[in-house]
DSSP file (Angstrom, degrees, kcal/mol; ACC not computed):
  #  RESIDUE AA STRUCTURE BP1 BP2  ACC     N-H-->O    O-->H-N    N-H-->O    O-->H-N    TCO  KAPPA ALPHA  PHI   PSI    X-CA   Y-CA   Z-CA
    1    1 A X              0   0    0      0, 0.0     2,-0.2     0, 0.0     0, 0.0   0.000 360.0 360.0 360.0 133.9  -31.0  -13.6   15.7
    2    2 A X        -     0   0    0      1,-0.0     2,-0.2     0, 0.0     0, 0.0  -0.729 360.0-116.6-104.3 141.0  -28.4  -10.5   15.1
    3    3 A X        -     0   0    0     -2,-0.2     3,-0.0     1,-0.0    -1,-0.0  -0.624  32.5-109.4 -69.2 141.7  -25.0  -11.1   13.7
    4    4 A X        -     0   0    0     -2,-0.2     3,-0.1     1,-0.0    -1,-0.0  -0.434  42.0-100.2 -71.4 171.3  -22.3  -10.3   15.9
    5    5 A X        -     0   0    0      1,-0.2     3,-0.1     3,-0.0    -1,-0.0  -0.256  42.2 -96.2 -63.9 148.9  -19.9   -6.8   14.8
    6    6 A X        -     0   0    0      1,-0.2    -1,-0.2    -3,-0.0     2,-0.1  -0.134  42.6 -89.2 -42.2 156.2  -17.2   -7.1   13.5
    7    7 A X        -     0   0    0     -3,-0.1     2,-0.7     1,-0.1    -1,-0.2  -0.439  48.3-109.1 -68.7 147.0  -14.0   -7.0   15.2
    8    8 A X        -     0   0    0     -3,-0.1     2,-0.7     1,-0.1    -1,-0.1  -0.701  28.4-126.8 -78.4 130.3  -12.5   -3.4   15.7
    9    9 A X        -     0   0    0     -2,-0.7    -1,-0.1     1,-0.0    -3,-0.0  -0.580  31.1-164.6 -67.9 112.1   -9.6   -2.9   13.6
   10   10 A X        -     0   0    0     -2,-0.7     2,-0.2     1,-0.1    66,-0.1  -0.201  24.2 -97.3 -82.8 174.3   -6.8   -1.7   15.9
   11   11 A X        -     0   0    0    106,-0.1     2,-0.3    67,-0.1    -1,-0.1  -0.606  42.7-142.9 -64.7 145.5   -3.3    0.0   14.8
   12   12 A X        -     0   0    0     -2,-0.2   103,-2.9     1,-0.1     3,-0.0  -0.715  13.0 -94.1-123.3-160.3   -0.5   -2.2   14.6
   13   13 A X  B     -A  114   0A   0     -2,-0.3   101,-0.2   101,-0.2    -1,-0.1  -0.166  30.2-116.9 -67.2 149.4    3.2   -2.1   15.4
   14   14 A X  S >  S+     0   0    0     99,-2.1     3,-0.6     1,-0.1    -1,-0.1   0.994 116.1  65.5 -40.7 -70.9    6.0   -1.2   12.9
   15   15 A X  T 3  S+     0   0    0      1,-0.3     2,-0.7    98,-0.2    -1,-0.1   0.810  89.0  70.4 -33.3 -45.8    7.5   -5.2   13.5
   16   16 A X  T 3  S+     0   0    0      1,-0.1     2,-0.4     2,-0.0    -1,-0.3   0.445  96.0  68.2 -72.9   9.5    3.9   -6.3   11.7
   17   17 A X    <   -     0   0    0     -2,-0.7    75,-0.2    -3,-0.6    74,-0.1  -0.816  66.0-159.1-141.5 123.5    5.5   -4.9    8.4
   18   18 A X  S    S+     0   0    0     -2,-0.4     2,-0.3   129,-0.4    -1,-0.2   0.952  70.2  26.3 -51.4 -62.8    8.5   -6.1    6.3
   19   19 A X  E     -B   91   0B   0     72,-2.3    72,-4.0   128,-0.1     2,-0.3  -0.800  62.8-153.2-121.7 149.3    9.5   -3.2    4.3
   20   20 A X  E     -B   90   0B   0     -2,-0.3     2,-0.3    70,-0.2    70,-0.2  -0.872  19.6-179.0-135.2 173.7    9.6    0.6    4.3
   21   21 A X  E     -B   89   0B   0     68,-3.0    68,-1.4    -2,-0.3     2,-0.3  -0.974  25.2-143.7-142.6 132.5    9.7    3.8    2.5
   22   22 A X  E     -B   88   0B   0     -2,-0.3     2,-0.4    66,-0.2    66,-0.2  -0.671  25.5-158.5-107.7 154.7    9.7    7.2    4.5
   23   23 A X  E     -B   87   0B   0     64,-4.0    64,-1.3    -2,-0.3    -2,-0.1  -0.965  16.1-127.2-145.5 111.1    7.3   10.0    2.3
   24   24 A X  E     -B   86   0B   0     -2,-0.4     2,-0.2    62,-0.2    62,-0.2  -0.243  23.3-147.8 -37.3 133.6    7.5   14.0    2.5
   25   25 A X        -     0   0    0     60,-1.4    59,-0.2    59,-0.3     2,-0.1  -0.824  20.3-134.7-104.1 175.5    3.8   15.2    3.1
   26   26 A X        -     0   0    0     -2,-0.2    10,-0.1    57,-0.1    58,-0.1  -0.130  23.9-106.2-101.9-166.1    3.2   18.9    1.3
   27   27 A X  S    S+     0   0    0     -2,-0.1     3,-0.3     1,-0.1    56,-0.1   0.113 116.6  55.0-111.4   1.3    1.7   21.7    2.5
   28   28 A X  S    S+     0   0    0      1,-0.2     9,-0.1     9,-0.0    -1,-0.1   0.514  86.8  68.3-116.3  18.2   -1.2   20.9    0.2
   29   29 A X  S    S+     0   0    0      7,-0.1     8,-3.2     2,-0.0     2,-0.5   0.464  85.2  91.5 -93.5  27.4   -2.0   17.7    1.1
   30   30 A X  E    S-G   36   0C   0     -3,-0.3     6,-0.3     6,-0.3     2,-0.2  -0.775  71.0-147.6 -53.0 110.1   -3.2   19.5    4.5
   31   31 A X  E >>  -G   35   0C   0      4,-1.7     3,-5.6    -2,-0.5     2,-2.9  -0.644  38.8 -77.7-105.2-159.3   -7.0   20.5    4.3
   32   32 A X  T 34 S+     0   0    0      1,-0.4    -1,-0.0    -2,-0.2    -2,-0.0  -0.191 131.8  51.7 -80.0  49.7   -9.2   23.1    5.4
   33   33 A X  T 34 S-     0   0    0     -2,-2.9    -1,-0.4     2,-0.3     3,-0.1   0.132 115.3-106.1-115.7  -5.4   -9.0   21.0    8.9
   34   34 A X  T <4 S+     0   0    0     -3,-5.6     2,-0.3     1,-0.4    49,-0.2   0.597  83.0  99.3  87.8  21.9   -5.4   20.7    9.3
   35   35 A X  E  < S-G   31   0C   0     -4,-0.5    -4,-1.7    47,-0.1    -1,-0.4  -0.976  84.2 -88.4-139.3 156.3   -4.6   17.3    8.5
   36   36 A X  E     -G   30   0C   0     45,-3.9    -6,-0.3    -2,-0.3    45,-0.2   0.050  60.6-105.4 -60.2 133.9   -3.4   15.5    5.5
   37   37 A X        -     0   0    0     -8,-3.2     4,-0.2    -9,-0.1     3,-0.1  -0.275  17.6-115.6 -64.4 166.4   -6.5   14.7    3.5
   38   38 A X  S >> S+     0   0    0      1,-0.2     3,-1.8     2,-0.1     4,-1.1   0.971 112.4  66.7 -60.4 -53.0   -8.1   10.8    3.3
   39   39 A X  H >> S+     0   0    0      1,-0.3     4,-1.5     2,-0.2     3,-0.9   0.844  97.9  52.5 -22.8 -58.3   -7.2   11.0   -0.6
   40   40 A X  H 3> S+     0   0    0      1,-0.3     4,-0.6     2,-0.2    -1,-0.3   0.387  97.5  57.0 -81.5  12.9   -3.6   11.0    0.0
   41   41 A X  H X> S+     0   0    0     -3,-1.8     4,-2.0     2,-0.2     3,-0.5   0.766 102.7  53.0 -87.1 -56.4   -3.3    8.4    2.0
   42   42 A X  H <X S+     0   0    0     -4,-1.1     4,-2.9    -3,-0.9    -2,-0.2   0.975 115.0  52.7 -57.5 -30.0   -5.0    6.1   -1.0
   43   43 A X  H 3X S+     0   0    0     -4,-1.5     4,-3.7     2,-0.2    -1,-0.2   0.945 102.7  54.5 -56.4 -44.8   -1.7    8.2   -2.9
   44   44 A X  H <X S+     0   0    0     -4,-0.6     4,-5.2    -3,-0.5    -2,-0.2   0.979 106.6  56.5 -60.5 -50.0    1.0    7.0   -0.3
   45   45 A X  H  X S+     0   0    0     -4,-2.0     4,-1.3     1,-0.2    -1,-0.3   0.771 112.8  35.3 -57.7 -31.0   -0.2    3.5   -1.0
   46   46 A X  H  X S+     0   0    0     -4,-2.9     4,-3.5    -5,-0.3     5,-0.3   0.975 118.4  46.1 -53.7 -59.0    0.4    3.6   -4.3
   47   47 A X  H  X S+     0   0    0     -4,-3.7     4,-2.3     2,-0.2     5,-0.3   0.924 114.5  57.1 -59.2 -65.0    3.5    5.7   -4.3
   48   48 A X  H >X S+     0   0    0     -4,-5.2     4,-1.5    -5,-0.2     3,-0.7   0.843 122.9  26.2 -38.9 -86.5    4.6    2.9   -0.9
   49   49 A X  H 3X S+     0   0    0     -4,-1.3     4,-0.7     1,-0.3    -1,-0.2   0.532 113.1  55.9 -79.1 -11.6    4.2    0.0   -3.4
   50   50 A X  H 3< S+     0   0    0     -4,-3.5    -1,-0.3    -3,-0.2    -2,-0.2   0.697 113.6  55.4 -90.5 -20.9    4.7    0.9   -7.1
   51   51 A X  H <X S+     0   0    0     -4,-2.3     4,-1.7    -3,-0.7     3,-0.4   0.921  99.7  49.8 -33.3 -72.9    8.0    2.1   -5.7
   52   52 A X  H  X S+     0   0    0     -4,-1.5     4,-1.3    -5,-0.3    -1,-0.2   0.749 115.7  43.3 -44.1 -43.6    9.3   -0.7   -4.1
   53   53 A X  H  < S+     0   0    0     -4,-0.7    -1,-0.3     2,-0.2    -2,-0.2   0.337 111.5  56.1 -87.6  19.0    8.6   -3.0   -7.4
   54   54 A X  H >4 S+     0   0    0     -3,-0.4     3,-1.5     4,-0.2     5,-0.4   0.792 115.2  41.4-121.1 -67.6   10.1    0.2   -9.6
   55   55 A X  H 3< S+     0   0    0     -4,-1.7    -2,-0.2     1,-0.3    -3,-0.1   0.694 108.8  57.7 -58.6 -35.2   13.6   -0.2   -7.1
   56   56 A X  T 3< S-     0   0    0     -4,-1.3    -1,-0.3     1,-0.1    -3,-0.1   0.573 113.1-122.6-109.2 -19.5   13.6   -4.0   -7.1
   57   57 A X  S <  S+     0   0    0     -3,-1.5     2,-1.9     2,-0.3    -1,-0.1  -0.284  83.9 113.1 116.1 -33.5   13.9   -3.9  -11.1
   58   58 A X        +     0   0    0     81,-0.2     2,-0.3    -6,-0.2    -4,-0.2   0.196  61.5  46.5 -62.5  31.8   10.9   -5.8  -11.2
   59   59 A X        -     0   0    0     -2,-1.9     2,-0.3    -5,-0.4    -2,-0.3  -0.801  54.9-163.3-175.8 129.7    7.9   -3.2  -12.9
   60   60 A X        -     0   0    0     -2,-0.3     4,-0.4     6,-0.3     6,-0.1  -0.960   6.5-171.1-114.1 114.3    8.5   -1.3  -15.8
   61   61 A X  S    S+     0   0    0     -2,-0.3    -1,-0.1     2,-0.1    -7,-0.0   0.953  87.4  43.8 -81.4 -50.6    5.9    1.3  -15.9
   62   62 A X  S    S-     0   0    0      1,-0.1    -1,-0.1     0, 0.0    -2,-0.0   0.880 135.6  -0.1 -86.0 -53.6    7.1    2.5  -19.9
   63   63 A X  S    S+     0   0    0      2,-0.0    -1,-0.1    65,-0.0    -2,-0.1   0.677  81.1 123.9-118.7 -20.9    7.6   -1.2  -21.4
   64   64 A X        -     0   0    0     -4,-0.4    64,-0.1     1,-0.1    -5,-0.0  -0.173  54.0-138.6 -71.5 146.2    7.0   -4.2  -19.3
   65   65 A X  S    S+     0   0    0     62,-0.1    63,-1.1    63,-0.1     2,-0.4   0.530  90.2  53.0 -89.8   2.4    4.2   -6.6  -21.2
   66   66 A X  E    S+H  127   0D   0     61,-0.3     2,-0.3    -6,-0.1    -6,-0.3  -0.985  72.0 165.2-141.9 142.1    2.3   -7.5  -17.7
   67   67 A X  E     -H  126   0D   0     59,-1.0    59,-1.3    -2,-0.4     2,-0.4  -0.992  24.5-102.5-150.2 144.6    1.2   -4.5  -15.6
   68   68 A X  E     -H  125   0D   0     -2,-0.3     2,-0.6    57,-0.2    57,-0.2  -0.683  15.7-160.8-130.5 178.4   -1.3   -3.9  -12.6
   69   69 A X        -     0   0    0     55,-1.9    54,-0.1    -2,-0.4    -2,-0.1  -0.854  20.4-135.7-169.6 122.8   -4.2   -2.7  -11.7
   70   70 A X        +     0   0    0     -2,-0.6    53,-0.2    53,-0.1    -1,-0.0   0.157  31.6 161.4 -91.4 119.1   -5.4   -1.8   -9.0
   71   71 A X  S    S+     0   0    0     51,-2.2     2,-0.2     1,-0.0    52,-0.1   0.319  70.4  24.4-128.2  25.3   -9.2   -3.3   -8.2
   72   72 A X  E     +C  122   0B   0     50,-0.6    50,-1.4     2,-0.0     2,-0.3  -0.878  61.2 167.5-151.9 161.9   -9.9   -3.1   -4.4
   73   73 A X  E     +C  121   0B   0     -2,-0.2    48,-0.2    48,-0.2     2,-0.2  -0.860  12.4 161.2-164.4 162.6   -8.0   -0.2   -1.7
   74   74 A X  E     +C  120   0B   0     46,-1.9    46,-1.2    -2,-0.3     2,-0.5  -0.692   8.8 175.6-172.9 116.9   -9.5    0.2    1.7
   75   75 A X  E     -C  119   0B   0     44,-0.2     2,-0.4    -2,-0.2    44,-0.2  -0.948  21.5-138.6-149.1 176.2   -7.9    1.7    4.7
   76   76 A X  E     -C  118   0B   0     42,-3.2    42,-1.8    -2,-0.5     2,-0.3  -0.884  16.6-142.3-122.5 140.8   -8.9    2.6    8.4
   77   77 A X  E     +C  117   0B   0     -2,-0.4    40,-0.3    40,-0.2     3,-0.1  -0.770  27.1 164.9 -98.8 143.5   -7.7    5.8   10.0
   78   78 A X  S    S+     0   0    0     38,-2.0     2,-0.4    -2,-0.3    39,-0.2   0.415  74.8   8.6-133.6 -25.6   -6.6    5.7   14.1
   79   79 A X  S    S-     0   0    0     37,-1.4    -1,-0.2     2,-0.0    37,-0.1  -0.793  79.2-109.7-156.2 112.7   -4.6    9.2   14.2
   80   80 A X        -     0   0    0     -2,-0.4     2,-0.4    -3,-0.1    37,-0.1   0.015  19.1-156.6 -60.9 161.4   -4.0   12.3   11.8
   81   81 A X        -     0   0    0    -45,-0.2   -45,-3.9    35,-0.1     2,-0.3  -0.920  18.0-170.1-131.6 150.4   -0.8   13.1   10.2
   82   82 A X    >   -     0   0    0     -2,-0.4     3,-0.6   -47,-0.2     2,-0.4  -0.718  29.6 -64.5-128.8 175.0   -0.1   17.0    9.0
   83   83 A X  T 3  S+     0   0    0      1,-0.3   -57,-0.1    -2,-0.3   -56,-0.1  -0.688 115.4  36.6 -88.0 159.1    2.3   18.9    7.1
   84   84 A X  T 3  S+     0   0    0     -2,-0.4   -59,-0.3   -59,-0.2    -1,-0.3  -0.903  95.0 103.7 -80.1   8.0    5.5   19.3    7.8
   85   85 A X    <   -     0   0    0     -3,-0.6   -60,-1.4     1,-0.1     2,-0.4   0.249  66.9-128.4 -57.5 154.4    5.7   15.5    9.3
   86   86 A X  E     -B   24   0B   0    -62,-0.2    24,-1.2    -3,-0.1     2,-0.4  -0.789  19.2-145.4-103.9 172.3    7.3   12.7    7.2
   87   87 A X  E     -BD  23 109B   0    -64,-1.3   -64,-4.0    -2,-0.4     2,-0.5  -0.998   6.6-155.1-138.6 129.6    5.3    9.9    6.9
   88   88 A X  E     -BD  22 108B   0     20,-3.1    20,-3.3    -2,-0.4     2,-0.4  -0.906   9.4-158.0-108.7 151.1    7.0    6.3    6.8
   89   89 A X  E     -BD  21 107B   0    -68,-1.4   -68,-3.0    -2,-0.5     2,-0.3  -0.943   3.9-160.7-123.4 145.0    4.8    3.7    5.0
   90   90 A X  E     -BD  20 106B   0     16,-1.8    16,-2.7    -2,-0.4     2,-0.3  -0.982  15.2-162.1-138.0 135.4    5.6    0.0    6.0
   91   91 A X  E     +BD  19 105B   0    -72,-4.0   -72,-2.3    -2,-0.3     2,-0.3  -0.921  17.3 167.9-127.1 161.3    4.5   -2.5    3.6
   92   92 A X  E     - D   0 104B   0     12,-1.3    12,-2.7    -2,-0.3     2,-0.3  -0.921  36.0-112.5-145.2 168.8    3.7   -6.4    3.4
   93   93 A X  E     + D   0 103B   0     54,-0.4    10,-0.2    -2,-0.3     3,-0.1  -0.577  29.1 173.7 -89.7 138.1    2.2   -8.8    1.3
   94   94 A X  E    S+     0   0B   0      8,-2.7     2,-0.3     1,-0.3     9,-0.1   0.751  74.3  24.8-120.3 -17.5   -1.3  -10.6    2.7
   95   95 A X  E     + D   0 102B   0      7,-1.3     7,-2.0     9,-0.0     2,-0.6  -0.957  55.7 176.8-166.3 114.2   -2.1  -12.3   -0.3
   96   96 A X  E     + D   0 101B   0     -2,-0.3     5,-0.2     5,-0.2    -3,-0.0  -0.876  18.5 166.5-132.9 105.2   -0.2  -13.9   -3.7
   97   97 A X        -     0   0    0      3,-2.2    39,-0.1    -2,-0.6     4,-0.0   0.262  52.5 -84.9 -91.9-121.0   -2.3  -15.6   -5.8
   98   98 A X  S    S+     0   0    0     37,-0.1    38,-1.0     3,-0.0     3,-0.1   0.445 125.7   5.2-108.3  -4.0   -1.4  -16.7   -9.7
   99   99 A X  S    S+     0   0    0     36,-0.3    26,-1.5     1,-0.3     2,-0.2   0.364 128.9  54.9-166.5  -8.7   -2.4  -13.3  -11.3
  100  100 A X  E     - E   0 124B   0     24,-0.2    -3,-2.2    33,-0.1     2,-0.4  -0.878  52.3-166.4-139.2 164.0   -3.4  -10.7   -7.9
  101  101 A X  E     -DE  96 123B   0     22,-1.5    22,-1.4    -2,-0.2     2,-0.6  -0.966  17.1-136.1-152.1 147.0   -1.6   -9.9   -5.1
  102  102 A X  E     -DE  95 122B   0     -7,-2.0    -8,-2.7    -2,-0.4    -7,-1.3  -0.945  19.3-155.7-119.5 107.7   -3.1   -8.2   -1.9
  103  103 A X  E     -DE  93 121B   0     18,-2.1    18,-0.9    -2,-0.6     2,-0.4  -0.674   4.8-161.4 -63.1 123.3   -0.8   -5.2   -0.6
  104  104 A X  E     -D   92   0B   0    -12,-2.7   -12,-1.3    -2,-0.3     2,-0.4  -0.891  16.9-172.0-109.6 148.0   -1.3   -4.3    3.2
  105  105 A X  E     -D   91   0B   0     -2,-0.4    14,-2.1    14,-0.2     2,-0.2  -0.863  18.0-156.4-141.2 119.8   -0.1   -1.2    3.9
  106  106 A X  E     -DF  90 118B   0    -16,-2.7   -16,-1.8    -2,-0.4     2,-0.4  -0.585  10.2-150.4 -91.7 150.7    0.6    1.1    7.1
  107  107 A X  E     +DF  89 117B   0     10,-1.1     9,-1.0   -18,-0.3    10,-0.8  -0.950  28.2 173.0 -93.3 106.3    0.9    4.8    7.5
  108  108 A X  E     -D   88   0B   0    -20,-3.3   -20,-3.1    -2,-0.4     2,-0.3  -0.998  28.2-127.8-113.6 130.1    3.5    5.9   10.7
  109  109 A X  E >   -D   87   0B   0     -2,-0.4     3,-3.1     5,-0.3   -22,-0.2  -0.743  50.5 -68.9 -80.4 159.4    4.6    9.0   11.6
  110  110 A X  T 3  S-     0   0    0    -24,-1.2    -1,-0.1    -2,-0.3   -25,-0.0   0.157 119.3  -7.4 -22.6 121.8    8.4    9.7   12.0
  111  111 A X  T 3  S+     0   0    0      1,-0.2     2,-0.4    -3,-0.1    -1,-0.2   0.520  98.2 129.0  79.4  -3.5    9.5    7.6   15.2
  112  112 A X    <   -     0   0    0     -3,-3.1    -1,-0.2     1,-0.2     3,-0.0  -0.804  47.9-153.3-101.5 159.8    5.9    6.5   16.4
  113  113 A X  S    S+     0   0    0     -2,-0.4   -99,-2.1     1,-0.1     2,-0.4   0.718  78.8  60.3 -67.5 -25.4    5.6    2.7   17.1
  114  114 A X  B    S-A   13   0A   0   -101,-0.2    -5,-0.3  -100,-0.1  -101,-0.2  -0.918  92.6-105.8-134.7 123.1    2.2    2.4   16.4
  115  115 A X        -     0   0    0   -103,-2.9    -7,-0.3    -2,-0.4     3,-0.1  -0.134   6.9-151.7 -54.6 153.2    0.3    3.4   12.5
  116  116 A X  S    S+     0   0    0     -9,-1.0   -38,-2.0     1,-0.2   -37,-1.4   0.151  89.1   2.9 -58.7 -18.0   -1.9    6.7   11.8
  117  117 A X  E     -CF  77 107B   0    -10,-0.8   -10,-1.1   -40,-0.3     2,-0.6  -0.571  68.5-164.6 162.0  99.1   -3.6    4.6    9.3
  118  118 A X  E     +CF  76 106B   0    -42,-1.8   -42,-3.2   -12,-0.2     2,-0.3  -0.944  25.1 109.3-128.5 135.7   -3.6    1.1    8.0
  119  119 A X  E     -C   75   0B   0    -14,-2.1   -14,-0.2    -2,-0.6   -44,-0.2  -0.941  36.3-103.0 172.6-165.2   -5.0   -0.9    4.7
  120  120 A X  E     -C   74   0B   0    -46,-1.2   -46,-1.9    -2,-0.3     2,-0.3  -0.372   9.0-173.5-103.8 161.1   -4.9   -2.5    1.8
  121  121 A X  E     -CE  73 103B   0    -18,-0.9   -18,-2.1   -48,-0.2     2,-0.3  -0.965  23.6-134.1-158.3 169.4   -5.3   -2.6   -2.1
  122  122 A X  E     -CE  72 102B   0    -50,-1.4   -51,-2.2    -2,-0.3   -50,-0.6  -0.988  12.1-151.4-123.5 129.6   -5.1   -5.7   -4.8
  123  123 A X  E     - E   0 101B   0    -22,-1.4   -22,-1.5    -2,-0.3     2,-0.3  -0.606   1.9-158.4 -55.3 141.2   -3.3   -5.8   -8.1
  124  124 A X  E     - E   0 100B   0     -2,-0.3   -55,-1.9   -24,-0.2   -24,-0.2  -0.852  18.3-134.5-115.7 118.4   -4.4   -7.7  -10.7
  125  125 A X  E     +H   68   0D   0    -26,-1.5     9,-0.4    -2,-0.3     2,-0.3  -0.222  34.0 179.6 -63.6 128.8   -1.5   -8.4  -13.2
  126  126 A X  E     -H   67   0D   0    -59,-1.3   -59,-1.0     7,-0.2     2,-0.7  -0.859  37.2 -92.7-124.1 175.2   -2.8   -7.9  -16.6
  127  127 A X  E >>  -H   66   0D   0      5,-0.7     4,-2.4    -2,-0.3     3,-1.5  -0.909  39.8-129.2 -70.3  93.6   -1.5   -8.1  -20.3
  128  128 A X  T 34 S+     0   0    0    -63,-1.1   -62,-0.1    -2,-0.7    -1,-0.1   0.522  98.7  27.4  21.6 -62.0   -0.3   -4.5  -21.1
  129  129 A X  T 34 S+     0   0    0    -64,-0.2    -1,-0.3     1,-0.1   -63,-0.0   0.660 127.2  33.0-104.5 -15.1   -2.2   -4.4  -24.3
  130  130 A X  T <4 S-     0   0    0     -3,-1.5    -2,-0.2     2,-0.2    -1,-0.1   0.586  91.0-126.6-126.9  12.7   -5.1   -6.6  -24.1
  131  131 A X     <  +     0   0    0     -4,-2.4     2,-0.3     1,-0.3    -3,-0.1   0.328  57.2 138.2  71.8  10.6   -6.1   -6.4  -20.7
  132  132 A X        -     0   0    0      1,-0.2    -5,-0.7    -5,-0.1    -1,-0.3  -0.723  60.1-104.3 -47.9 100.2   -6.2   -9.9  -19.8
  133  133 A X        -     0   0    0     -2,-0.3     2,-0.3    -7,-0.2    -7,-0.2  -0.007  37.4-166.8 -49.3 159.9   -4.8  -11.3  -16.4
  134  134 A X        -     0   0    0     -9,-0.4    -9,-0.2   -35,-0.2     3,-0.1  -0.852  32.1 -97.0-158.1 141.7   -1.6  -12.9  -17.0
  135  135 A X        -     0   0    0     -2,-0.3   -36,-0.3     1,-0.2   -37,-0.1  -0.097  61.6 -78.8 -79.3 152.7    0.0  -15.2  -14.1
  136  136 A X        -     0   0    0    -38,-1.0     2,-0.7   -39,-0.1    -1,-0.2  -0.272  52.3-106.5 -56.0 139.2    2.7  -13.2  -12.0
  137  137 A X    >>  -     0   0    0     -3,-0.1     3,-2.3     1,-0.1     4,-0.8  -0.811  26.7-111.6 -95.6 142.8    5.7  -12.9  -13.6
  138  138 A X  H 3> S+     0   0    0     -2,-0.7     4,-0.5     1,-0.3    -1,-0.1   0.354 112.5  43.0 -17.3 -62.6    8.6  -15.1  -12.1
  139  139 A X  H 34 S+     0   0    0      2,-0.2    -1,-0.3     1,-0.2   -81,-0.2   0.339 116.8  52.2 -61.3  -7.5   11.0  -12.0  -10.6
  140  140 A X  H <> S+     0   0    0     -3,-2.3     4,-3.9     3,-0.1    -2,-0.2   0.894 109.4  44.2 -97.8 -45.3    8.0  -10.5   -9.3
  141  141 A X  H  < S+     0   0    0     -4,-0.8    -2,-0.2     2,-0.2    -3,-0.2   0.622 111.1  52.3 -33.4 -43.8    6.8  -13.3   -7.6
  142  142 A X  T >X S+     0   0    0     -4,-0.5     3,-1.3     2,-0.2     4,-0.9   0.712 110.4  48.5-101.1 -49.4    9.9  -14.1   -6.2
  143  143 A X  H >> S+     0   0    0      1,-0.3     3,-1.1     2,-0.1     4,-0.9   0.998 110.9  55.6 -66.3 -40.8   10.4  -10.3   -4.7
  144  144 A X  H 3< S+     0   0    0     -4,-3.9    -1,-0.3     1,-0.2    -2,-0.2   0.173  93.6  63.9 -57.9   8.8    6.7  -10.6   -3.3
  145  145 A X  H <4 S+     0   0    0     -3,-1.3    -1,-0.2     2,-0.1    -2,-0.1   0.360  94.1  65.2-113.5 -21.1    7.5  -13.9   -1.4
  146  146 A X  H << S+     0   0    0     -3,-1.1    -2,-0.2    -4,-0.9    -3,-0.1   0.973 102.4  48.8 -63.2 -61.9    9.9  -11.7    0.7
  147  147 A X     <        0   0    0     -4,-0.9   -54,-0.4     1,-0.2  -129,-0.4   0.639 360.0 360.0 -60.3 -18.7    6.9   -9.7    1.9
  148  148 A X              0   0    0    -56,-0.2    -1,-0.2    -4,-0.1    -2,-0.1   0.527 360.0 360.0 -47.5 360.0    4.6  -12.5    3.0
């Protein structure tokens, strides 16, 4: 008996994402085919979420005792994005547990409805110095609940 395939993972809509951050591409994240490489995509996502929690006063990169890090990323590509474009990244939360949180994150170019490029990565909140998960902390928790 064969399993059936997976379902195809479509693009979705703008509306499918709570928050956004619009992101210059360079002229070297181009490669030698003329679209922004797959790497920098895995970059946007970072750059898309460590932002957000950087703005929202909640993550302190220099001092804060609980920090995370990052221990799944995946994403599916539908359409290339090039230099000179801006690139808006629309993000949501899929997942908050006590100590991980699973980021979903979309790719758009400027003004289209529908993503270049959508997926995910998971934090896990650790202890700064000993490198032990540690429960979400209260204000972070609270800003992530927005995103669900």
């Amino acid at each position: 008996m064969s399993t059936p395939a997976p379902a195809r993972i479509e693009p979705e809509p703008r509306s499918a994402y709570k928050a956004f951050r619009s992101i210059g591409t360079r002229w070297m994240d181009n490669d030698a085919y003329g679209h922004v490489n797959n790497v920098v995509y895995y970059s946007w996502f970072d750059t898309a979420v460590n932002a957000y929690l950087i703005e929202h006063g909640v993550l302190d990169i220099h001092h804060g005792e609980a920090i995370g890090l990052v221990v799944e990323t995946q994403c599916n590509y539908f359409s290339p994005l090039a230099f000179p474009q801006t690139v808006e990244a629309g993000l949501r939360v899929a997942r908050l547990g006590s100590s991980s949180v699973r980021y979903e994150v979309a790719l758009f170019a400027q003004d289209q409805d529908l993503c270049a490029a959508r997926g995910h990565f998971v934090h896990v909140y650790v202890d700064r110095v000993s490198r032990r998960p540690v429960s979400l902390p209260q204000p972070l928790k609270q800003l992530l609940e927005t995103l669900t």
